[in-house]
N, C-alpha and C positions, 0 to 999 in steps of 0.2 A: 406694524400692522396696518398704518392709514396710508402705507406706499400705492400707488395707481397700481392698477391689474397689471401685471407683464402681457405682452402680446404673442399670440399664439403662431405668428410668423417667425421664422427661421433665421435665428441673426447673423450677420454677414459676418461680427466679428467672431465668432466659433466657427464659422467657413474658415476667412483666413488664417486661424491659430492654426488649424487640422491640417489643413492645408498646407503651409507655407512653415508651419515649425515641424509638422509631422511627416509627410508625405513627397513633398518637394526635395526635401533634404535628400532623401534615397534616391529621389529619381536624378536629380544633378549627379549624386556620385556613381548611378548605374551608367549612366549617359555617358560622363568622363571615364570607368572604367572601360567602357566599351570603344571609346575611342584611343584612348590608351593602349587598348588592344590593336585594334587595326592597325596603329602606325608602327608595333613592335612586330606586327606580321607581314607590313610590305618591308619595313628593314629588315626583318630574317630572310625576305626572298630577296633581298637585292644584294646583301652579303652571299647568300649560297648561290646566285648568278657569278659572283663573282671571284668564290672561290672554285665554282668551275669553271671558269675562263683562265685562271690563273692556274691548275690544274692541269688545261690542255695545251696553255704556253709550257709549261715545262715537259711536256710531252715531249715537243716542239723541238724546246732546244735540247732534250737529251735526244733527239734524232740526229743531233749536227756531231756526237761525238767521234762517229765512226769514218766519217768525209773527210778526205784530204786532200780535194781539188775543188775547184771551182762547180765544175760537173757535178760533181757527188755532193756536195752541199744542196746544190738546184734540184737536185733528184729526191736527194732523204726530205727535205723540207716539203716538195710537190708530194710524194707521198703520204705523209704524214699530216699532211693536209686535210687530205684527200677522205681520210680516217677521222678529222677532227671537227666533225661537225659540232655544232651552228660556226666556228670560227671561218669566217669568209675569206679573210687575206690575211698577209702578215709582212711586215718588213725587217731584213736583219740590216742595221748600221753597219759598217766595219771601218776602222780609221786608216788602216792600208789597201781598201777596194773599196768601188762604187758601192752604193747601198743595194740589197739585193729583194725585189719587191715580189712578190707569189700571189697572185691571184685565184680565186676560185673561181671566180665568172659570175657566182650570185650577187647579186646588188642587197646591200642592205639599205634598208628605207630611213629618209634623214630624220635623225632626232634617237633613230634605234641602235647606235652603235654602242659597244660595250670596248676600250681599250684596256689592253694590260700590255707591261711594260718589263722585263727579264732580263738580266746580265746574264750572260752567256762567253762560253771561252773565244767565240768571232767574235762578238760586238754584241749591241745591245737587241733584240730582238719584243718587234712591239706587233704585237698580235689587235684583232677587228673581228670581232663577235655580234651577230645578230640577236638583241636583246629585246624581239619581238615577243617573246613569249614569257619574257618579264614584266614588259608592260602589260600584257595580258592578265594574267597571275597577279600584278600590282591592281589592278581595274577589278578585279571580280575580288578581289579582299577589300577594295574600297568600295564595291556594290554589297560586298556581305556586312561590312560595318556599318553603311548607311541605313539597311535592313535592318541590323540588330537595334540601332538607335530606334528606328521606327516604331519596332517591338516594342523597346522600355515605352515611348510614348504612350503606344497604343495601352500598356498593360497601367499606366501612370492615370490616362482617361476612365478606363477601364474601375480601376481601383479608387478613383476620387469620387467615380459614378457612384458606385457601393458605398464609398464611406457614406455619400451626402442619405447614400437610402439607408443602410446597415447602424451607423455611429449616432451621425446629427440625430436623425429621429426619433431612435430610443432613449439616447440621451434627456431630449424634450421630453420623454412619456416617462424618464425615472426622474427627472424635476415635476413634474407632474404630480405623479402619484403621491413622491417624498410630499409636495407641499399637502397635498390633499391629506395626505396622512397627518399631517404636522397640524393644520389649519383645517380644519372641514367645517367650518362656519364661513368661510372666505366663496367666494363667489366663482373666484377664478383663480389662478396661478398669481402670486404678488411676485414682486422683486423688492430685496432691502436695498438701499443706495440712491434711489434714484436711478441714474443710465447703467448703473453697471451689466457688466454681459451677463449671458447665458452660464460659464462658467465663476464666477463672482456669489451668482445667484444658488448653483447646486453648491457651493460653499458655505455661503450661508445656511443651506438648510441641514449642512453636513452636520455643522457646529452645533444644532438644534440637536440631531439624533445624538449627536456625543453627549450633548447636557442630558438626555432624555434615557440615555445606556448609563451616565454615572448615576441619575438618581436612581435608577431600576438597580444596579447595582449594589448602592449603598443599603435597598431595601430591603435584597437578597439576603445581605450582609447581616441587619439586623436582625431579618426572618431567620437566618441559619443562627443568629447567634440566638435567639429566644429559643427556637428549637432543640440545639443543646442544654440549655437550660432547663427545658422541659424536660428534658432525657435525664441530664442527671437526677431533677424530682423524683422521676417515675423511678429512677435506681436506686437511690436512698428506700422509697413508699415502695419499693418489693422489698427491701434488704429487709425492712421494719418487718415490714406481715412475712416474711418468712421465718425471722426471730419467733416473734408473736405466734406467730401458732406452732413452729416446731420443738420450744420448749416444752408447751403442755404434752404434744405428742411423746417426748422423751421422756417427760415426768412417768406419766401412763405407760410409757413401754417398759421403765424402770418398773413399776408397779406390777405392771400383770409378771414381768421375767421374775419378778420374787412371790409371787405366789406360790402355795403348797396346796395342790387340791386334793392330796392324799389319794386313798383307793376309789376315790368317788369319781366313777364312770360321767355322770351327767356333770360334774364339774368339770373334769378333763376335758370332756368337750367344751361343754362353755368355754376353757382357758383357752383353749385351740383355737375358736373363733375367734375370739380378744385380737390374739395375737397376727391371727392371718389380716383381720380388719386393720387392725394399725399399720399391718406393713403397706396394704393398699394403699389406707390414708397416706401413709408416709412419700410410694411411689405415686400419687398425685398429687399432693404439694410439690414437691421435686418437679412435677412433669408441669402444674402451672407457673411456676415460680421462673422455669426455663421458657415457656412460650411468652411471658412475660417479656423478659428480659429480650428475647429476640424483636416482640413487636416492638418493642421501645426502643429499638435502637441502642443497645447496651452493650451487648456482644462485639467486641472486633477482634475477626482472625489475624493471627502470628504464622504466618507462613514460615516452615524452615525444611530443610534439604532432610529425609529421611526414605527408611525401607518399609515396605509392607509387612514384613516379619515384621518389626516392631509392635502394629496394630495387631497381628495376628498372634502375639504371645501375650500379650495383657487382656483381649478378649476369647483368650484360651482359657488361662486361669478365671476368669470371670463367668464364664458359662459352664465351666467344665462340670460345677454341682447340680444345677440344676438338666443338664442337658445327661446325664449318668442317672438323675432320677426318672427321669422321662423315658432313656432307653434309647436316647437318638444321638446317633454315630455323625457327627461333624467333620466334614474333611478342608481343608485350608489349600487355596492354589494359586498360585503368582506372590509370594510371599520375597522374593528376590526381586523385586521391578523396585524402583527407587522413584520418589514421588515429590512433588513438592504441595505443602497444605500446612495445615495447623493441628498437632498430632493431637490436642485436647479435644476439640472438635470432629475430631475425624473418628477417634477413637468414641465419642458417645454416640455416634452416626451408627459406625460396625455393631456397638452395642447394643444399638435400638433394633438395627435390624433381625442379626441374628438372632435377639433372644425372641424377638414376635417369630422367627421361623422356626426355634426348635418348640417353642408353646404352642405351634397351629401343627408342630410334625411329631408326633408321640408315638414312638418304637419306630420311628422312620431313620432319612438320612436328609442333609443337609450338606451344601456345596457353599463355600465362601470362593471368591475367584476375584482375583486384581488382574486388569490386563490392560494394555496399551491401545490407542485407537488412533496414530498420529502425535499431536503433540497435546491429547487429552488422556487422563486415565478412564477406565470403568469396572466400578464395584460390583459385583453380583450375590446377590444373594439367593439361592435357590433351595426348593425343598421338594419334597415327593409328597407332601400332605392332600387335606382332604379341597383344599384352591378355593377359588371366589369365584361369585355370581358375576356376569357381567353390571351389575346394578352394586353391586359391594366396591366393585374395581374403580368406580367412578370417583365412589366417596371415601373414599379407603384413607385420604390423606388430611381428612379433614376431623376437626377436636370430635371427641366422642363417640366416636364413630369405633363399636365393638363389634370385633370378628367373631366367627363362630369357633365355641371352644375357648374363648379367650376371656380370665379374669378379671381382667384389667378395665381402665376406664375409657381407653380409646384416645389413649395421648398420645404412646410411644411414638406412632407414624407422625403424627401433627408436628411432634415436634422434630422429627427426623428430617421431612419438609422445610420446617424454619432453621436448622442447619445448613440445607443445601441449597438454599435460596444467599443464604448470607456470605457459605462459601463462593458465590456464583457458579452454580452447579445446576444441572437437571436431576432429577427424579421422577421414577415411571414403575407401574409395576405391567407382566403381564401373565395372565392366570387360566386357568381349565378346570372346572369343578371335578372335581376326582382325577386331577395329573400333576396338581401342583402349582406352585407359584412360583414368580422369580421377581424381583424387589434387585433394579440397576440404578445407577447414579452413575453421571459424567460430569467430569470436573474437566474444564476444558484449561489450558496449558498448565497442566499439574505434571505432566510426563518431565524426567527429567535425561537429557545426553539421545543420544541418538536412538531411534527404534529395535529394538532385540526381540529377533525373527524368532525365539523360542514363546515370547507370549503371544503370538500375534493370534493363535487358535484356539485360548483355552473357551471362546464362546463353544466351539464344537464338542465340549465336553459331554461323554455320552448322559442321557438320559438318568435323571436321579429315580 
């Protein structure tokens, strides 16, 4: 911390690292490949010059095959010549006659000849080709590789230009900040070491954040572990008070079930209330004891591979008494989609729903529908009942909160919410006072195998 302020000018030695370890390196091996290149393009033109020289000697000498005099030799070779441009002249050897020379008359300019050299059934035949247009062709691939070279340079300039604006800079303003973040009682930017560079220094403060990420870790660490700890508390202090009070409620439901009120009308009643009241009592403990256990973090879903029929037969038999009393005709749809979730879960979800639709829908009808949305599913719940206010729909999911016509205490939804929260889900409802409501959930990657075109439209299902 008593190190001298680092200076806010630019240090040379973070130029030459960038520089000379980073950027140089590529430009040497762009340079060298490009020259590499040029030299393997004028030998590809000076081999294909001379394998068309060597091409048009054999022309040459398969013109001598048909000659059998002196004459005819001089004629087929003039000929043939004559045919074989750029070759300018040609001499044949022969070791029983003078050598026999052919001229074309064009001069080839000194330094531009091209020789090739052919046994042949006369003697040896050596062909003079004008290789002007290979030195040509040789000169413009060595003016194109001198250009390309110039390029790398120019993009080498170009690119170190950048780095020193783009790299060096930001660099300096992420040591910057780091320290100021690290230090903010420091005046200026420090350096530990004494001379060390630019890079020594963002090391150093590297080390800093790492110490500064393991303590915040280790805190985490604790805080999540106090945290469970507190969870399991709070799951024992529900297990307790749900004991604690659901015994006396059982005592008492024992008691009023063995009553005898005899023909006495006002006692009958009275019993009937006993009884309705405790089951209330009963389905609100139940329904705190469960929001409980969701706030607290107690709950975790067991996702496993299953069918919506499964849901759809156990909240069959579960509704089917009370939904027979009521007069309301439940219909079941996508019962064949196969899902992934946690059927304990899922199945008190179906539960909550349904039974709040067939209690708001009395002598109506009621639509369950599983269907596919991509690689989410979506549950629906629908009914024909008497619906919600837009002011009901707002708060419809929230503790306490009684529907019109509805018993109960205004848990079932609250807690059907802290399900679908836990499974990582949405829930929504959407309503019309006298058309009905509809109560969805989407559990998003719960779909399981590839999309099956037969649910893709049960949302189109007609009107309940």
């Amino acid at each position: 911390m008593n190190a001298p302020p680092y200076s806010h000018a630019r240090p040379a030695t973070l130029h030459r690292q960038l520089i000379l370890r980073g950027l140089l390196p590529m430009t040497l091996v762009a340079l060298a490949l490009c020259g590499a290149l040029g030299v393997l393009h004028m030998r590809s033109l000076s081999a294909e010059a001379r394998t068309v020289a060597r091409i048009q000697a054999i022309r040459l000498g398969a013109s001598l095959e048909a000659a059998s005099n002196e004459d005819a030799v001089r004629y087929a070779l003039t000929r043939a010549l004559s045919r074989s441009a750029p070759t300018e002249s040609l001499t044949l050897r022969r070791d029983d006659a003078p050598d026999l020379v052919i001229d074309s008359g064009r001069r080839v300019p000194d330094g531009r000849a091209l020789r090739v050299r052919l046994n042949t059934s006369l003697g040896e035949l050596e062909t003079v080709s004008d290789a002007t247009s290979l030195h040509e062709r040789r000169a413009a691939a060595a003016i194109m590789t001198l250009l390309l070279c110039c390029g790398v340079l120019a993009v080498f300039l170009l690119t170190k230009r950048a780095m020193e604006r783009d790299v060096i800079a930001p660099i300096e303003g992420m040591r910057d900040r780091i320290d100021a973040f690290l230090h903010p009682r420091q005046s200026g930017p420090v350096l530990r070491g004494g001379n060390a560079s630019e890079l020594s220094a963002i090391d150093a403060l590297l080390d800093e954040l790492v110490d500064l990420r393991r303590r915040h870790d280790t805190a985490m660490a604790d805080a999540l572990r106090q945290r469970l700890q507190d969870i399991a508390r709070h799951t024992r202090f529900i297990e307790q008070i749900g004991d604690h009070f659901r015994q006396p409620l059982q005592a008492l439901a024992l008691f009023v079930a063995g009553m005898q009120p005899g023909d006495d009308l006002r006692q009958r009643a009275v019993l009937g209330q006993m009884r309705a009241n405790l089951t209330r009592l009963n389905e609100l403990l139940d329904g705190l004891l469960a929001m409980a256990r969701f706030d607290a973090g107690a709950v975790e879903p067991r996702a496993v591979g299953l069918i919506a029929s499964d849901l759809f037969v156990r909240e069959r038999a579960a509704i089917e008494e009370e939904a027979s009393r009521l007069g309301v005709d439940v219909h079941w749809r996508g019962g064949h989609l196969p899902l992934h979730g946690d059927p304990a879960l899922l199945g008190e979800l179906l539960h909550r729903l349904v039974a709040n639709a067939v209690v708001s829908t009395p002598n109506g009808r009621v639509l369950v529908a599983v269907r596919r949305r991509g690689d989410a599913v979506r549950l629906e719940v629908r009914d024909n009942g008497m619906g919600l206010e837009p002011s009901q729909q707002e708060r419809v999911f929230e503790e306490f909160t009684r529907l019109p016509g509805h018993a109960g205490y205004g848990i079932a939804l609250a807690v059907a919410r802290r399900i679908v929260d836990t499974l990582g889900g949405s829930i929504g409802v959407r309503s019309r006072p006298g058309r009905g409501t509809l109560f969805w959930v989407q559990l998003e990657g719960a779909a399981i195998g590839p999309p099956v075109r037969a649910t893709a439209n049960l949302s189109r299902h007609p009107a309940l």
